[in-house]
N, C-alpha and C positions, 0 to 999 in steps of 0.2 A: 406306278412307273410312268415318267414322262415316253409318250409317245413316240416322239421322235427323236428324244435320247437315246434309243436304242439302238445298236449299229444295226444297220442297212435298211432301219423304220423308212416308209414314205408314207407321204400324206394320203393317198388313193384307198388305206383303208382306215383312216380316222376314225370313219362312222361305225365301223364295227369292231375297235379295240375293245368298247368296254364289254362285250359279252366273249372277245377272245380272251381278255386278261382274268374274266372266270374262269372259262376254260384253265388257262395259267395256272393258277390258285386253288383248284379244286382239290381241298382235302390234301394244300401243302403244310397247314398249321390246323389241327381242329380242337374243338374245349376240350378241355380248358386250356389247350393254348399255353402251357408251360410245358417245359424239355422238358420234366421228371416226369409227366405224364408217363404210362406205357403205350397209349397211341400215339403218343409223337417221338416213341423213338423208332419207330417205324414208318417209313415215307407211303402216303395211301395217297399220292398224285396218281392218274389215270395216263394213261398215254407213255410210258418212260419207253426210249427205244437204245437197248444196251450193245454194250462195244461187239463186235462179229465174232471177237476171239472169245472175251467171255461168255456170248450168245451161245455159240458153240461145243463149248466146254460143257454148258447145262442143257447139251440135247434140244437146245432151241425154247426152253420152255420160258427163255425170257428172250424175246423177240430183239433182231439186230436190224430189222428195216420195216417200216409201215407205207400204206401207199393209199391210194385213192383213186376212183375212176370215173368220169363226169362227160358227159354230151354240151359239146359249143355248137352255138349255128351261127355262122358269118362267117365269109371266105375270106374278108378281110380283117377279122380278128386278132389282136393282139396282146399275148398270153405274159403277165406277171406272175408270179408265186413267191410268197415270203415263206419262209420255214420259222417258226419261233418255239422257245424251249425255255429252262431254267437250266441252270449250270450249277449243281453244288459246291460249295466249298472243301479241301480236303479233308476228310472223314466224318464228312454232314450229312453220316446218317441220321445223327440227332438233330436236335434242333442248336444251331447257333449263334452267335450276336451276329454273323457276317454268312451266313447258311446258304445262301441263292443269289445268281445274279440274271437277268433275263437276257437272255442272246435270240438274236434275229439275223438272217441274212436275205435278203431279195436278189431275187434273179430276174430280169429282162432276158424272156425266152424269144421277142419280136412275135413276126406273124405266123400262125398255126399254117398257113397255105407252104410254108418255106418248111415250117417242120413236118411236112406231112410225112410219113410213114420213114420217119426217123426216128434216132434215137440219142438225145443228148444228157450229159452230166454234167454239171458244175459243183465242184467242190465245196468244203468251209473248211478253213481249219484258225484254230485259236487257242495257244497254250497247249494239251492235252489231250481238244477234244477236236475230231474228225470226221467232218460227215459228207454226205454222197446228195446230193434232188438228184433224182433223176426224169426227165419227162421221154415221152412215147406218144406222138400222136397218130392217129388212123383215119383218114377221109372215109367217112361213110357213103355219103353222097356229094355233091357241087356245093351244099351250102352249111354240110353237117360233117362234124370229126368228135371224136373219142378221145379224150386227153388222160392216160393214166402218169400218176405220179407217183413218184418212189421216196422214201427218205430214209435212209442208212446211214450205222454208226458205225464208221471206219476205225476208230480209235484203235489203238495197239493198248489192249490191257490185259495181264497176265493174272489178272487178279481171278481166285475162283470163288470168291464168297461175294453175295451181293452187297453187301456193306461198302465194300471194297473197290465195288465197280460202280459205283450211284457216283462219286465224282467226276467219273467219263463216261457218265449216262447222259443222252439227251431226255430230258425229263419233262413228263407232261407239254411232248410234243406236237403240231398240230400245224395246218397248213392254211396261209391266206392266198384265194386264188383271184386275179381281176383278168378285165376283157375290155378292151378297148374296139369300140367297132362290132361290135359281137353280143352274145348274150347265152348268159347258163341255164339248162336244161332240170326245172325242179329233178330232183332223184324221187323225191316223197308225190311229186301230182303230174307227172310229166304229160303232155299232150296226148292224145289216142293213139296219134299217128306214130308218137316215137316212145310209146310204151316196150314194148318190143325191145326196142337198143336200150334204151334205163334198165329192165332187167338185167339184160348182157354185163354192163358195168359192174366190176367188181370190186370190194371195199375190204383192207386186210389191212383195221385195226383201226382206220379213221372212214371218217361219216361226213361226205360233201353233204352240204346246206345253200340255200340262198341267204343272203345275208345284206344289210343294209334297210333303206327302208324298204319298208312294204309294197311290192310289186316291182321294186327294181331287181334288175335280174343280170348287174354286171360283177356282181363280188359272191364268194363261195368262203365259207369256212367249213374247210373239211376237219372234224374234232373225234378224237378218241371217247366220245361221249353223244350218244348219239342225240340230239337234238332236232328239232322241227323247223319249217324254213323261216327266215326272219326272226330267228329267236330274239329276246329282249329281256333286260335287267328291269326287276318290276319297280314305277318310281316311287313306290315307299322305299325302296330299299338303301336308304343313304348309306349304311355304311359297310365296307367290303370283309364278310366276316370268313374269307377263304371256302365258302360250302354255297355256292350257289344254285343248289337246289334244295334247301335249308330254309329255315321261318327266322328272319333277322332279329323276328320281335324277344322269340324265343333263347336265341343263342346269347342278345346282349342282354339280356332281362337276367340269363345263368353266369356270365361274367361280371355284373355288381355285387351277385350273390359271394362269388370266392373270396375266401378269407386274406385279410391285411398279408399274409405272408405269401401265400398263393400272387396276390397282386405286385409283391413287391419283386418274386420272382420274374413275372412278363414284364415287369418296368428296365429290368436288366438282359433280358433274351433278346428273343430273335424283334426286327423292326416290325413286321407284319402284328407281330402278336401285341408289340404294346402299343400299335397303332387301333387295332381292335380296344385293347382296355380302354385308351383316351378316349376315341367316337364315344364308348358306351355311357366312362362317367360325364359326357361334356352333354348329352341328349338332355333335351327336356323334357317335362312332363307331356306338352304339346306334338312333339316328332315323338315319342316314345306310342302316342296314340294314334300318329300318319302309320305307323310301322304294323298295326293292325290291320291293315288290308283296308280296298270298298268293297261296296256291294252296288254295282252298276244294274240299273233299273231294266231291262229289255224292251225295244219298241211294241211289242204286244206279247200276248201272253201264248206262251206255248199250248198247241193242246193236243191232248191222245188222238189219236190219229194222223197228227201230221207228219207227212214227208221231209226229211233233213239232211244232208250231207255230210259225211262224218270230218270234223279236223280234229281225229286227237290231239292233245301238245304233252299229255305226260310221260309218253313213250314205257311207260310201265312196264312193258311185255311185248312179244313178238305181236298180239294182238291189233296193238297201237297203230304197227307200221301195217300189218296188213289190212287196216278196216278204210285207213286212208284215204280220201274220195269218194267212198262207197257209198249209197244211199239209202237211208234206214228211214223205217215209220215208229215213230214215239209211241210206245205202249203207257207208260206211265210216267208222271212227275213226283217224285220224292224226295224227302230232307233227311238227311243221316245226323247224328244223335250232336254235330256240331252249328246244326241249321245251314247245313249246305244243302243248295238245290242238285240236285240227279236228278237226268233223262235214263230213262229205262229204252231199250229200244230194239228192237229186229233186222236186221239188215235185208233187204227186199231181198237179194238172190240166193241167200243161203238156202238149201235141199229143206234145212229142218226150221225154218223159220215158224212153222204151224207148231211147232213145238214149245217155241220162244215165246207165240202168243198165249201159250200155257202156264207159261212163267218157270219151264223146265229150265234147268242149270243145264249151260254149252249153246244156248241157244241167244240169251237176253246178252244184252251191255248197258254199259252204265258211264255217261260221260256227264261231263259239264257242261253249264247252259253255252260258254266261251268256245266251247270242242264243238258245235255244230252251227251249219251254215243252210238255215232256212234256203226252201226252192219255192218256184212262183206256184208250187203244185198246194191245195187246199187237201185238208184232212179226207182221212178213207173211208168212205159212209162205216 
């Protein structure tokens, strides 16, 4: 998708399209990537937020608003939000030649000090589909406010089967937030002092992030998928196989594999899908071996006893988020049967940590050399 083709794209979050349009994408085509598949004629994007009547109708159990909640500090801050989504074609529950289009709309909310302990809505609407932002902000203190956001499908649809209502679904929906003057509050590492209010903040069904480069702290992508802050598309990864949390190498290495007929069907479906077939057969033997990963050397070698700092990034389990920050000592370094390195490790404050050093099960963890952030502390006699 051209960037700023999009209605209401602006340039302010450029830098972080390419890991929103994953987002986008995620598990909206998966292999093999043809209609006749039986996983594709079932839409498995993350995030869909369906019309309020048919929401309704099913007792809620498919959700008609998702929202987000995040810590600004600057009085004089000033609050953008783009909302972006796909938009089905009519009856693209399957897959089609013309299945999706990407819809965006941006809001200039001005400065949070004006919105303080308001409550504003700006609408969308286009064709069919009807939706609600809605922002709330809360002064906590002179330099700190609480911005919750809301995004609801207004849509009038009578429809009671979900097949039926995925074309006035906002789909695989998701929030870009910026700050002008201002600066966003990690949710994942917040300060000591505003730990506290980051818990308060509530999240119903998307996940604020920092986003941008690294240590900047003016763009948020709140995602239906929960993610770590500064996420990033890894640069082997050339070509966009809709599953971005998937092995590229893998997925195109199984699409050369399908048979002449299998190929001749994605050369006639949907765009995305035969935009995958072409990357795969045009690869060469050279990027087909960039797409195997590095193996980045470490400035010294890790060693048992040392003090570390946890940054999970695979968010696996509730584990991931809550180890976050926390400071563990390296029990051991091990390679699992792929030749990947694992830190073994105890986290200093846990009750049962004498147990971890046991090598008892509920006590150890096991991260990547990339998930920990060495401290100036030297190992534990």
């Amino acid at each position: 998708m051209n960037a700023r083709a999009a209605e209401g794209e602006a340039f302010e979050f450029d830098a972080i399209l390419p890991i929103a349009d994953a987002v986008l994408y995620e598990g909206y085509v998966l292999y093999p990537y043809r209609a006749s598949s039986q996983k594709n004629r079932v839409r498995w994007t993350f995030g869909g937020v369906y019309p309020r009547t048919y929401s309704h109708a099913q007792t809620g159990n498919d959700q008609c608003e998702v929202g987000t909640e995040c810590l600004v500090r600057g009085a004089d801050a000033r609050l953008v939000i783009t909302a972006r989504f796909l938009e089905l074609g009519n009856g693209a529950a399957e897959l089609g030649a013309d299945a999706a289009t990407p819809r965006s709309f941006r809001v200039d909310f001005g400065p949070l000090a004006a919105l303080s302990n308001t409550a504003v809505q700006r609408e969308y609407s286009a064709g069919r589909l009807h939706a609600e932002l809605a922002v709330r902000v809360t002064r906590l203190s002179t330099e700190l406010f609480r911005v919750r956001v809301t995004l609801s499908n207004e849509s009038n649809c009578p429809a009671l089967e979900r097949a039926h209502a995925l074309p006035e679904t906002l789909v695989a929906a998701h929030l870009l937030l910026a700050v002008n003057a201002g600066e966003f509050i990690s949710q994942l590492d917040p300060p000591a002092a505003l730990a506290e209010h980051a818990r308060a903040c509530e999240q119903r069904g998307l996940w604020p992030v920092l986003a941008g480069p690294e240590g900047s702290t003016d763009r948020v992508l709140a995602s239906p998928i929960i993610l770590y802050d500064y996420p990033r598309i890894a640069p082997e990864s050339s070509a966009d196989c809709c599953d971005g949390t998937e092995i590229d190498e893998i997925l195109l290495l199984r699409v050369l594999t399908l048979s002449d007929t299998e190929k001749q069907e994605l050369r006639t479906g949907e765009p995305r899908a035969r935009a995958i077939l072409a990357r795969a057969e045009a690869l060469s033997a050279e990027e087909l071996l960039r797409l195997h990963g590095r193996l980045e050397k470490p400035e010294r070698a890790i060693r048992v006893g040392e003090r570390v700092v946890l940054r999970p990034k695979a968010r696996a389990d509730i584990f991931d988020i809550a180890l976050v920050g926390r400071t563990a000592t390296v029990r051991s370094v091990e390679r699992d049967f792929e030749d990947r390195v694992h830190l073994s490790v105890t986290v200093d404050d846990d009750p049962g940590a004498d147990l971890g050093e046991l090598g008892l099960p509920g006590h150890r963890f096991y991260f990547f050399l990339d998930e920990i952030e060495r401290t100036n502390e030297g190992a534990q006699p």
